[in-house]
N, C-alpha and C positions, 0 to 999 in steps of 0.2 A: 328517476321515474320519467318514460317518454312522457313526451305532451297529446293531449286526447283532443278532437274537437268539436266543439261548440252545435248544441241540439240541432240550430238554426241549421248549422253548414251540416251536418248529417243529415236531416231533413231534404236539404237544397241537392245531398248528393246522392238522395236515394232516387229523388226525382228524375236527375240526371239519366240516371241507370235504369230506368224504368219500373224499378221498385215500387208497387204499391202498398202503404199502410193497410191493412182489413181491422185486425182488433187485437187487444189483450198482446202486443209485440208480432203478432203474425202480420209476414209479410209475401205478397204475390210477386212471384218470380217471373219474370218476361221469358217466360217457355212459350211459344205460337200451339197455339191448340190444346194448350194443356193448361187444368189450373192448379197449378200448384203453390202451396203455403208454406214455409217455413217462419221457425219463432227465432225471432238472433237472441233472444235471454240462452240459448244453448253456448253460445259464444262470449258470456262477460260480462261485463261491468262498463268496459271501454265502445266508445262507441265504434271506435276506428277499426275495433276487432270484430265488433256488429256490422260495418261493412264490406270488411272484406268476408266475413263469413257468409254474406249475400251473396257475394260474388263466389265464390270456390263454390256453392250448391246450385248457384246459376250453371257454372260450367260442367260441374256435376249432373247434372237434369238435361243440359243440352245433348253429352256424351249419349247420358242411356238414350236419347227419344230420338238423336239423330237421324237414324232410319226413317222417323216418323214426319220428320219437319221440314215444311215445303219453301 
């Protein structure tokens, strides 16, 4: 079994990233002009999997709005 980490450091590393907590595991993705939410429970159990699925739908969201973002 990898090793997963600690609430705290996922916490510290969503912050990092600009990730904001909203509710119920929904979180706000640093898209400029755009609000959008995604839930990481779509992503596991692990956290490490809940961050980086932030990130792949960050990159995701940036692709489509690219046109859009100043």
């Amino acid at each position: 079994m990898t090793r997963d980490m600690t609430a705290a450091q996922f916490v510290s590393a969503c912050k990092r990233a600009g990730f904001e907590p909203e509710m119920l595991g929904y979180y706000k993705l640093p898209i400029p002009g755009h609000h959008i939410c995604t839930n990481v429970f779509n992503a596991g159990d692990r956290l490490r999997d809940r961050l980086a699925y932030l990130h792949e739908q960050t990159k995701e969201y940036l692709k489509k709005y690219a046109g859009e973002i100043r």
